[in-house]
C-alpha positions in Angstrom: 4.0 18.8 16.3 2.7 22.1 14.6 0.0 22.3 12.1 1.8 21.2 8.6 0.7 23.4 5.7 2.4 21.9 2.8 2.9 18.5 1.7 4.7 16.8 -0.8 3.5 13.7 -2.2 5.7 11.3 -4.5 3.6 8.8 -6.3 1.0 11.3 -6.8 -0.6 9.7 -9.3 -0.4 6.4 -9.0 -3.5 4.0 -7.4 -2.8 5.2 -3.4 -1.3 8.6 -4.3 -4.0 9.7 -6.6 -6.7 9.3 -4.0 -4.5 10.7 -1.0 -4.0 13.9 -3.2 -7.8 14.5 -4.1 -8.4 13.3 -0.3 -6.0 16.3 1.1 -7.2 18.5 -1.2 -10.5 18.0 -0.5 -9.5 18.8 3.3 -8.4 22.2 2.3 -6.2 22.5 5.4 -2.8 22.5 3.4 -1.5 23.2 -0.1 -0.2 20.1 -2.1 2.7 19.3 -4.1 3.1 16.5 -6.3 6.4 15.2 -7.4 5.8 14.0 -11.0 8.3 12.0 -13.5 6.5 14.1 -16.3 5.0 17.6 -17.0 2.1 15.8 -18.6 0.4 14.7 -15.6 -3.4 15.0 -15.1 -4.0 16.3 -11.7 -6.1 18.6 -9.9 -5.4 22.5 -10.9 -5.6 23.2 -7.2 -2.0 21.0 -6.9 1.4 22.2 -7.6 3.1 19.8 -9.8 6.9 19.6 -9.9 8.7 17.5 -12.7 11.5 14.9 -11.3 11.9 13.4 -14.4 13.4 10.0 -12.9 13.5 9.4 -9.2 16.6 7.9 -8.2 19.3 7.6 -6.0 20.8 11.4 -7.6 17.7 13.2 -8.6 17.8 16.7 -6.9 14.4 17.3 -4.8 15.7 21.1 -4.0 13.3 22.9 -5.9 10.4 20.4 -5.0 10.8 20.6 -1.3 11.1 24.3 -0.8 8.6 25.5 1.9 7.7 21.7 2.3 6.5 20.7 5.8 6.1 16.6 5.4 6.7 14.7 2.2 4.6 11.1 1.9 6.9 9.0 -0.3 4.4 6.7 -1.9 6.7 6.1 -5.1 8.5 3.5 -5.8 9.5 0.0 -7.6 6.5 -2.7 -7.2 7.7 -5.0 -9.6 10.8 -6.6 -11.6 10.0 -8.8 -15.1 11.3 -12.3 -14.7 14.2 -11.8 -17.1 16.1 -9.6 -15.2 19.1 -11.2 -13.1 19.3 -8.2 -10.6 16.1 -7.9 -9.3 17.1 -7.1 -5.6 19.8 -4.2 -7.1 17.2 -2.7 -9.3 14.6 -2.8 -6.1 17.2 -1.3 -3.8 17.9 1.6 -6.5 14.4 2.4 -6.9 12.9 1.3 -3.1 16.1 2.1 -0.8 19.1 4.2 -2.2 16.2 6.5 -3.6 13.9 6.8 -0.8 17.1 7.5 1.6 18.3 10.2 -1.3 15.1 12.4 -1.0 14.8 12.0 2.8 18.5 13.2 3.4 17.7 16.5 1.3 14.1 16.7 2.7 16.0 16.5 5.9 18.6 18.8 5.3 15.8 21.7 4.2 13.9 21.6 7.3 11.0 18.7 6.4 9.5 18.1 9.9 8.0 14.8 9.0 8.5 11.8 6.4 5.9 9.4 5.7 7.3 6.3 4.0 4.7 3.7 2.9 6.4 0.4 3.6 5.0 -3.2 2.9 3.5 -6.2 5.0 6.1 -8.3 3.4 8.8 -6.4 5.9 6.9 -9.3 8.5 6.5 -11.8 5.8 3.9 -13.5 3.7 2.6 -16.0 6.0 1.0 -16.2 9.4 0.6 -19.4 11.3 -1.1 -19.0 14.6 -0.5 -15.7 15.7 -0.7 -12.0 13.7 2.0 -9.7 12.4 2.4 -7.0 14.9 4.8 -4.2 15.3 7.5 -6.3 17.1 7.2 -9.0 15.3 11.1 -9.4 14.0 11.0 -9.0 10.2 11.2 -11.4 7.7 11.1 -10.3 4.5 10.2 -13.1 1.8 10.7 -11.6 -1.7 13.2 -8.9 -2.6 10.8 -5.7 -3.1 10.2 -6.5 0.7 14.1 -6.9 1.6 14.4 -3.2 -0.3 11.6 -1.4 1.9 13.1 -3.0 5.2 16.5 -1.8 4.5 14.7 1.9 3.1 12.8 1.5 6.7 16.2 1.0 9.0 18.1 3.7 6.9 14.9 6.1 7.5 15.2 5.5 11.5 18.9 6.0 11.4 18.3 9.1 9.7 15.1 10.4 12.8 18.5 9.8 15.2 21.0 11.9 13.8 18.4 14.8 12.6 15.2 16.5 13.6 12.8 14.8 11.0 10.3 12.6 12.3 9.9 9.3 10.1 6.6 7.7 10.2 6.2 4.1 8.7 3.4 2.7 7.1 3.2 -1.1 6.3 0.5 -1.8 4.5 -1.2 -5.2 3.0 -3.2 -5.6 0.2 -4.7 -2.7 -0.6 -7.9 -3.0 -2.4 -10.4 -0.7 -4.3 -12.6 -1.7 -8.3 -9.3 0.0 -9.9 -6.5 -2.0 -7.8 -4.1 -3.1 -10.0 -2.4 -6.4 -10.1 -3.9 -10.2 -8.2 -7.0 -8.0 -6.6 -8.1 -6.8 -10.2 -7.4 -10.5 -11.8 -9.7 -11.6 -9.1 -12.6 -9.3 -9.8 -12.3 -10.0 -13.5 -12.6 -14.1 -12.0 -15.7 -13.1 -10.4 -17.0 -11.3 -12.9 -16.9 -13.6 -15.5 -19.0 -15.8 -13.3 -17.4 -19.1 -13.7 -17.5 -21.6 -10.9 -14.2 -21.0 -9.0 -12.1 -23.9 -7.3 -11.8 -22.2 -3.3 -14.5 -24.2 -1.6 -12.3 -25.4 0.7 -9.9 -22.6 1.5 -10.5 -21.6 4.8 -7.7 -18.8 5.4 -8.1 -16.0 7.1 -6.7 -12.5 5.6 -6.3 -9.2 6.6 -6.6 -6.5 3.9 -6.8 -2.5 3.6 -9.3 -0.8 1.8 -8.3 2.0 -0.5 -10.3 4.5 1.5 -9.4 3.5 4.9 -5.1 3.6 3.9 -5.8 7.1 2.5 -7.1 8.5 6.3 -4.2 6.8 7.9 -2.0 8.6 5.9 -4.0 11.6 5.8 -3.7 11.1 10.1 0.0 10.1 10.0 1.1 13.1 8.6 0.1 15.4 11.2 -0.7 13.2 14.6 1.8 14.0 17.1 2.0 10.4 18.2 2.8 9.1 14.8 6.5 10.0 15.2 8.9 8.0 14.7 7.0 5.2 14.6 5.9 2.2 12.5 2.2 1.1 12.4 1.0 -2.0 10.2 -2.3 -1.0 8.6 -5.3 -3.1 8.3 -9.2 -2.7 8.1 -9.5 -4.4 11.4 -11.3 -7.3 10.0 -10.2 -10.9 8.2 -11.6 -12.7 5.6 -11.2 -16.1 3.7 -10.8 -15.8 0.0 -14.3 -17.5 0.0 -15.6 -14.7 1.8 -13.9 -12.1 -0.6 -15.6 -13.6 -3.5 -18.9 -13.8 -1.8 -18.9 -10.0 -1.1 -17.3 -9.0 -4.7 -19.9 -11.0 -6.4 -22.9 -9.5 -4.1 -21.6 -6.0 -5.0 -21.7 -7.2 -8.6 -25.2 -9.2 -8.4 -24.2 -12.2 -8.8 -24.5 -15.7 -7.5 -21.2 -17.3 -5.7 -19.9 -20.7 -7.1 -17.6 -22.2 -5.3 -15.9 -25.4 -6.4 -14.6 -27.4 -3.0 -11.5 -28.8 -5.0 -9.0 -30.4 -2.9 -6.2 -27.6 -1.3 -3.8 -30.2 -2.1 -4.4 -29.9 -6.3 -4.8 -26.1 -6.3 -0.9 -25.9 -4.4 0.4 -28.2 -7.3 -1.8 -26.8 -9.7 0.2 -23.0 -9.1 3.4 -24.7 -9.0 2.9 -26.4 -12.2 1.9 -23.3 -13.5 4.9 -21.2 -11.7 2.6 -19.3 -10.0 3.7 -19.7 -6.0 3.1 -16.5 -5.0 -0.3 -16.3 -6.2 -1.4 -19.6 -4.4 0.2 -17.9 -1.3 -2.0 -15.0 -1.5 -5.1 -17.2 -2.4 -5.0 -19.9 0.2 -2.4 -18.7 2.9 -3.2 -17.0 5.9 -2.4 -13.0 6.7 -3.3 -12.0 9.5 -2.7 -8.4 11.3 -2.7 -6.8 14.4 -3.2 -3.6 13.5 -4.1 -2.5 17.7 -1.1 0.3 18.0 -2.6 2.4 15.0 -6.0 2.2 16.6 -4.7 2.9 20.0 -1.8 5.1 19.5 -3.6 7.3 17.0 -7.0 6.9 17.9 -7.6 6.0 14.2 -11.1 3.9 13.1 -11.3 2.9 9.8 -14.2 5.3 8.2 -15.1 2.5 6.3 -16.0 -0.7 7.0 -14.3 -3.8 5.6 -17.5 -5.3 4.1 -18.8 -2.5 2.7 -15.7 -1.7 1.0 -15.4 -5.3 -0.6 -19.2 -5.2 -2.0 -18.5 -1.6 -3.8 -15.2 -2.8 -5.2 -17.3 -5.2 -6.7 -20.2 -3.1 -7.5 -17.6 -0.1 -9.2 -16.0 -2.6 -11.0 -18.8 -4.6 -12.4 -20.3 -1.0 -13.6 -17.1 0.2 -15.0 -17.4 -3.4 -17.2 -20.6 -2.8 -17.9 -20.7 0.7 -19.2 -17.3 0.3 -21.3 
């Protein structure tokens, strides 16, 4: 594949996509384009921002992918409040019908290359025994993940009948001080320095830091061997959620106080309280193989798991501080 000189990235201002724009930008090797929902965006002056308004499955991307080389489709729906009775339509609109809308047009006006950033829950949300890997069969356990499996299979459908490369990302957690959602509730937790009730968890979870997902993608959107392919993303390292609160509460100078309370109580204890999911992601296991990105694309995380965990918690505890 040629050198790409333009990219176009959806979700340009969001947690991942802010930091993969400044990151490109800061490489200077192409020009940027950020598909935006509103003119009122703040982003760098050095980025060309185009206005959407609502990305859907009939929003015309013409004027946006003009002179476009490889779009990295970060945007998307995360999340569906528990009132609504549709959840898996309104994921599909946003997450498959959508995604499948811009890649047909990006397609159709000469985009060499489409980077879609999938999910881990494609694979599932537990492992028992032996890591996720790319041939692991899928097995998606909510219905955000069912929508980015079915925007994945229409995306490789699409690489067969036309000359766009598709490259899939599935991440994990992705974690940084400004991470949004369970990762921020968990460095408030630690923050607040109360004893917390994981003695005892001994699970073993594989994670991405905010940094290292940013260089994949930055390397994904050019690497030849990237094509067509799907790579599950990881910083190479596990940790139990004992060991995550260790590191957060070193970055922050603190003391960790860990509570060895029964597994079996803190499983009822998030059932009681409706909370499944989050007792999933707090005492199950995750675990990724994460070999084919290194091997394939010669990729190394820049930064190292640990490192990354104590200056999430370092960044965060200042941020508290100084507000």
């Amino acid at each position: 594949m040629t050198s790409l000189n333009k990219v176009m990235i959806t979700g340009a201002t969001g947690f991942v996509g802010s930091r993969l724009l400044g990151h490109l930008l800061e490489e200077g090797r192409r020009s940027v384009v950020a598909a935006s929902r509103s003119d009122h965006v703040d982003v760098d002056p050095r980025c060309q921002v185009f206005n959407l308004g609502e990305f859907g499955a009939r929003t015309m991307w013409h004027g946006a992918l003009v002179g476009v080389d490889c779009v990295v489709h970060l945007a998307g729906r995360a999340h569906v409040l528990s009132r609504e009775s549709n959840a898996l339509a309104l994921f599909r609109e946003s997450n498959t019908e959508a995604t499948l809308n811009l890649a047909r047009q990006a397609a159709a006006q000469g985009v060499r290359r489409f980077v879609f950033i999938s999910s881990i829950g494609v694979n599932g949300a537990l492992t028992t025994g032996h890591p996720f890997s790319e041939t692991s069969v899928p097995a998606p356990h909510a219905d955000y993940a069912i929508s980015k499996l079915e925007a994945e299979t229409g995306l490789m459908q699409l690489s067969k009948t036309t000359e766009m490369e598709i490259v899939i990302i599935r991440p994990p957690l992705v974690y940084a001080a400004h991470a949004p959602g369970n990762f921020h509730r968990l460095l408030k937790l630690v923050h607040s320095g109360l004893p917390l009730p994981f003695g005892r968890v001994k699970n073993s979870r594989s994670m991405i830091a905010l940094e290292n997902l940013v260089d994949l993608i930055s390397v994904c959107v050019e690497h030849p061997a990237a094509a067509n392919q799907v790579f599950l993303a990881s910083d190479g390292v596990n940790f139990s959620t004992a060991q995550i609160i260790d590191l957060l509460a070193r970055g922050m100078g603190q003391r960790t106080r860990l509570i060895p309370l029964p597994i079996s109580i803190l499983r009822v204890s998030a059932r009681l309280l409706g909370k499944p999911g989050l007792y999933t992601q707090l005492c199950g296991s995750l675990q990724i193989d994460s070999s084919k990105t290194v091997q394939l694309l010669g990729w190394v995380p820049p930064v190292s798991a640990e490192m990354a965990m104590i200056k999430a918690g370092q960044e965060f505890s200042n941020k508290v501080v100084g507000s």
